[in-house]
N, C-alpha and C positions, 0 to 999 in steps of 0.2 A: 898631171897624173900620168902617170906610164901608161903605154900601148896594153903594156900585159894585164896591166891592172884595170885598165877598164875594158879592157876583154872577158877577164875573170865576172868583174860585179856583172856585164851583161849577160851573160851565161848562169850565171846562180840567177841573177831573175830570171831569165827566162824558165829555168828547173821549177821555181817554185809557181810560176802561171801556167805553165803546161802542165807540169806534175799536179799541182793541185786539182786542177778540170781533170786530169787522168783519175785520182783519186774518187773526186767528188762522184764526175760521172758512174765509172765503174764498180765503187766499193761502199762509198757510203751509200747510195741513193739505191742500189741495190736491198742495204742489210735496213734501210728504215725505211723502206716499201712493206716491209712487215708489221709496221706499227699501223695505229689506228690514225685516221686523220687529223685530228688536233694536238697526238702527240709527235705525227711526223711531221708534219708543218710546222708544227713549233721548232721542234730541233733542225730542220732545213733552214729556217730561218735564223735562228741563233746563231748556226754554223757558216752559212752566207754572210753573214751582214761581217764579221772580222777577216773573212777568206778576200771578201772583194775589197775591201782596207786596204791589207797586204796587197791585192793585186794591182791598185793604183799607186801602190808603194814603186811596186816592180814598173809597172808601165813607166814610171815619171824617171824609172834608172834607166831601162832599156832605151829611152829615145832620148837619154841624156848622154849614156855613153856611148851611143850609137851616132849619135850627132859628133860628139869628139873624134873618135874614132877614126868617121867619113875625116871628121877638120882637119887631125893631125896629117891622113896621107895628103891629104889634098895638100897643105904645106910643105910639106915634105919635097912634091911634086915641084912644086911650085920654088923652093928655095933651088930647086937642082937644074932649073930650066927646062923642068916638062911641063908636057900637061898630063891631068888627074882624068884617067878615066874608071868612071865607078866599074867596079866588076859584077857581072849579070847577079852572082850570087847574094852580093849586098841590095843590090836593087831588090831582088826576090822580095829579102827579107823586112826592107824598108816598106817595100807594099805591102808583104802579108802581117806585117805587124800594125799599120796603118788599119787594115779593115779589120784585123782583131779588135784593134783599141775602138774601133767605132761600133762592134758587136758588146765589148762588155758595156761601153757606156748604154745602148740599151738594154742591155741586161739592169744593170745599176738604176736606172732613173727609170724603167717601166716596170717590167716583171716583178723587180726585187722590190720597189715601193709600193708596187699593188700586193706583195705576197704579206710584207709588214703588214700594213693597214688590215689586211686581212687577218689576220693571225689577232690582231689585239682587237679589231671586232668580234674574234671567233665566228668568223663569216667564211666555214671550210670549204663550200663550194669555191669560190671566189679565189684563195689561196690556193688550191688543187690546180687550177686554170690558170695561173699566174707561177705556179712550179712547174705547170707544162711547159711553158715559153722557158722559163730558166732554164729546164733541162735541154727544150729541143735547139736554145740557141747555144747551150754551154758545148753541148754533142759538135756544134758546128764548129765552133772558135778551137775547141779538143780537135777537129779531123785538120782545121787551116792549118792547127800550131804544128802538127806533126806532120804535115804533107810539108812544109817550111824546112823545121827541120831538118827534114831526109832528100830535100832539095838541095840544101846549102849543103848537107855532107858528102852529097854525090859531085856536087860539082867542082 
């Protein structure tokens, strides 16, 4: 696969896991704080459960083509008789993507499956407290992804 091309797919995923937390946090989670608890928790939930799909869709491109990527210079390097030295800004992003992925994964396997379980017992306290963690760790992975971001584009 071409350089460009798997520049391109890790960039549109990256768009759609920042963008979407930019969404979620900002727009949706906003306009269904207006609803009553059983109907916003149901619908946070609904909307969760296909948004973090997609997001291990994107995760499994991003550190696929980000693995390539690294590989191809590194070959590259390597057929010309140098050596391959990463550049700060790919480091950045190899680490900040690193503790994102380890942020959604608790989001995915604690919050989001205490918030189901809650929602189909209709046990809304319990839901409410497990959309707190969603939101206060989505708020986090949302400030990594874009501090990343704006790291990599300064440098």
């Amino acid at each position: 696969m071409s350089y460009a091309l798997l520049k391109l797919v890790h960039l549109l995923a990256v768009i759609l896991w920042v963008g979407g937390m930019l969404f979620a946090h900002c727009f949706l989670r906003p306009a269904a704080a207006r609803l009553e608890p059983p109907q916003r928790l149901t619908l946070m939930a609904a909307v969760l459960g296909p948004f973090l799909n997609a997001v291990l869709a994107a995760i499994v491109l991003i550190l696929a083509t980000g693995a390539a990527m690294i590989g191809q210079e590194a070959a590259q390097a390597s057929q010309s008789g140098g050596a391959f030295f990463m550049p700060r800004a790919w480091t950045l992003m190899a680490a900040g993507g690193i503790v994102m992925t380890a942020i959604y994964a608790y989001i995915r396997l604690v919050p989001f499956k205490g918030l189901t379980a809650a929602v189909a017992a209709a046990d809304w306290p319990a839901g409410g407290r497990n959309m707190a963690l969603i939101r206060r760790w989505v708020g986090v992975n949302l400030l990594l992804g874009l501090a990343v971001v704006v790291a990599v584009f300064l440098a």
